[in-house]
Structures are given as C-alpha cells and as structure tokens.
C-alpha positions as CSV (number, residue, x, y, z in Angstrom):
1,X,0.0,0.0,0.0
2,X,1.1,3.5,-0.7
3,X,1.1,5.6,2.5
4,X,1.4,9.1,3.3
5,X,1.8,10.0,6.7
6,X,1.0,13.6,7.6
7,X,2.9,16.0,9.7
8,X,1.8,15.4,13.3
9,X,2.5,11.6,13.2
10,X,6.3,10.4,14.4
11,X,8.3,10.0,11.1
12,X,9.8,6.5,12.4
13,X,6.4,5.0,11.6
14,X,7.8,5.7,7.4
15,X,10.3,2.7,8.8
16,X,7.9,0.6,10.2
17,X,5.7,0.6,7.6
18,X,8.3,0.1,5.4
19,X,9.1,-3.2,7.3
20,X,5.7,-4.3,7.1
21,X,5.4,-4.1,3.5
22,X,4.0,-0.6,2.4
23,X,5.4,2.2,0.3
24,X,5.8,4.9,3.3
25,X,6.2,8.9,3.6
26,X,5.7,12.1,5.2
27,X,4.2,15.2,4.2
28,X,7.5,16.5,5.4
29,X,9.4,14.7,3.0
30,X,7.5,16.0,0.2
31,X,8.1,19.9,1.3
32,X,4.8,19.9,1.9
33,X,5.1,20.8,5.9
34,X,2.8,23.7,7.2
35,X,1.0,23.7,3.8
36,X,-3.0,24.1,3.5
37,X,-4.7,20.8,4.3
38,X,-6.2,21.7,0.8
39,X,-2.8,21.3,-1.0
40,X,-1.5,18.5,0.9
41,X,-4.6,16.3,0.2
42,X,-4.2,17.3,-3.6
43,X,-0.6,16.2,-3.4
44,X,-1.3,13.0,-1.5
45,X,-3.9,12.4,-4.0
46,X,-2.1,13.2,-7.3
47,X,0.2,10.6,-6.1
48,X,-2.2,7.8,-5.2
49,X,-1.2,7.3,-1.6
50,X,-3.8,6.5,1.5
51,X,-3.3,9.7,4.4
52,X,-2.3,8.6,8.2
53,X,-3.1,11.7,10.1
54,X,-4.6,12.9,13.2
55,X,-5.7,16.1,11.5
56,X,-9.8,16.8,12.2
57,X,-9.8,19.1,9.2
58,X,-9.9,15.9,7.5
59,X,-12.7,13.9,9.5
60,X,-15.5,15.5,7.3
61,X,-16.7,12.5,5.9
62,X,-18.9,14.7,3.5
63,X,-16.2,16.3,2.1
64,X,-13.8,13.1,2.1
65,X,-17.0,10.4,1.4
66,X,-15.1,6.7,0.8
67,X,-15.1,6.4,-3.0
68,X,-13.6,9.5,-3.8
69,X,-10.1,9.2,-2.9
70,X,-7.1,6.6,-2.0
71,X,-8.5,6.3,1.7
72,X,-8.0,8.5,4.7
73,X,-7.0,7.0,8.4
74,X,-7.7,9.6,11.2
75,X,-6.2,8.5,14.1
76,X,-7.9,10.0,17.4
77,X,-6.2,8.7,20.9
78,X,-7.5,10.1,24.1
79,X,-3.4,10.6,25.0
80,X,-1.9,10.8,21.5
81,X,2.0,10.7,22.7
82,X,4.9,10.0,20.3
83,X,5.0,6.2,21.7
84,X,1.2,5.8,21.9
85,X,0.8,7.0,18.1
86,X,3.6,4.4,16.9
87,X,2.3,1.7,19.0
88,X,-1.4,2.1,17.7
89,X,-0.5,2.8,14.0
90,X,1.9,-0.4,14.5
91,X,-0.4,-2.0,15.6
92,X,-3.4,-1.6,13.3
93,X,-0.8,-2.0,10.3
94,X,0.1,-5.3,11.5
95,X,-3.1,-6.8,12.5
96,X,-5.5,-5.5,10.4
97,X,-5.8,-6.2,6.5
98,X,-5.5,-2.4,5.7
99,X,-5.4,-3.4,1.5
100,X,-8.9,-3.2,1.5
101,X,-9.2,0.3,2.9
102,X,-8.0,1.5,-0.5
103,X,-10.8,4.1,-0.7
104,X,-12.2,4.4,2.8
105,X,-12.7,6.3,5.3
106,X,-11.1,4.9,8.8
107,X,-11.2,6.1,12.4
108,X,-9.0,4.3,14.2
109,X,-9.4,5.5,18.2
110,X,-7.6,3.5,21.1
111,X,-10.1,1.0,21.5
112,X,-12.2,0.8,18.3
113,X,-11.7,0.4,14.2
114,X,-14.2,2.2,12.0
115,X,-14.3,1.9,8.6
116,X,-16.9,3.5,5.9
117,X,-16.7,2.2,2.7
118,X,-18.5,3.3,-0.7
C-alpha cells in the first residue's frame, strides 16, 4: 500500500511501515510541511497514496465520502503521545488487512476500528 503520513504523526512509523510491507512517507518529505490541508490532500492524492493523520480538518466524511479518494485514516487517541501513536499505527498496520481500505474512510481511536466504505 502506498502511504502518506502527515505532519503530526512520528516519522519512524515511514520505517515501520516500510518493514511491514507498504510504500511509506511524510508530508515533510515532500516539502509539503505547514501547507494548507487543501494542498496536501491534492498532493497526497495526485500521487495515489492513502493519508495517516490525526488532522480533524480531514474527518468530514462529507467532504472526504469513501469512493472519492485513495483512503483516509484519522487516528484519534484520548493521549496521542509519540509512543502511543507508533504503538497504535503499529499495531493496526500489523493486525489489520489495511489493503482493502484502498478508498475508505477509517477512524481508528484507542479501542475501536471504524471503517466507511463506498
């Protein structure tokens, strides 16, 4: 899976990921840091890849409806800490299927998965 992980996620997740099999990076990476949530979503979709973020700009399902894009994860912890946001993403990413997200729209909180679909 393609994977672009978004400015307020740790970049050593790009590793992990890597690790597990995806095609990983950051906003950073692409100079996109401290852009509009507008450009980096037409950047991250111009080049096909499914956003990580923790971003609630982008938890409009409305204006991101599953269908209309590569897929979206928003993660929302009640304590989103450098080592709680690798541990979680980690460990969706390895239990989960996350190839058929291609497309969706997922909340993933500290307890719960949810996914919309098309």
């Amino acid at each position: 899976m393609k994977i672009k992980l978004d400015e307020n996620l740790p970049a050593s997740l790009v590793g992990i990921l890597s690790k597990l099999g995806h095609d990983s990076d950051t906003v950073p990476s692409e100079n996109l840091a401290g852009e509009s949530d507008g450009q980096v979503w037409q950047a991250v979709q111009r080049a096909g890849r499914f956003l990580v973020t923790q971003d609630l700009d982008f938890s409009d399902i409305r204006r991101y409806r599953p269908g209309t894009h590569h897929g979206l994860l928003l993660v929302r912890l009640h304590a989103p800490g450098r080592n709680a946001l690798v541990m979680r993403v980690q460990s969706v990413f390895e239990s989960e299927d996350v190839t058929q997200w291609e497309s969706c729209f997922v909340v993933v909180t500290d307890h719960k998965i949810r996914i919309r679909r098309s």
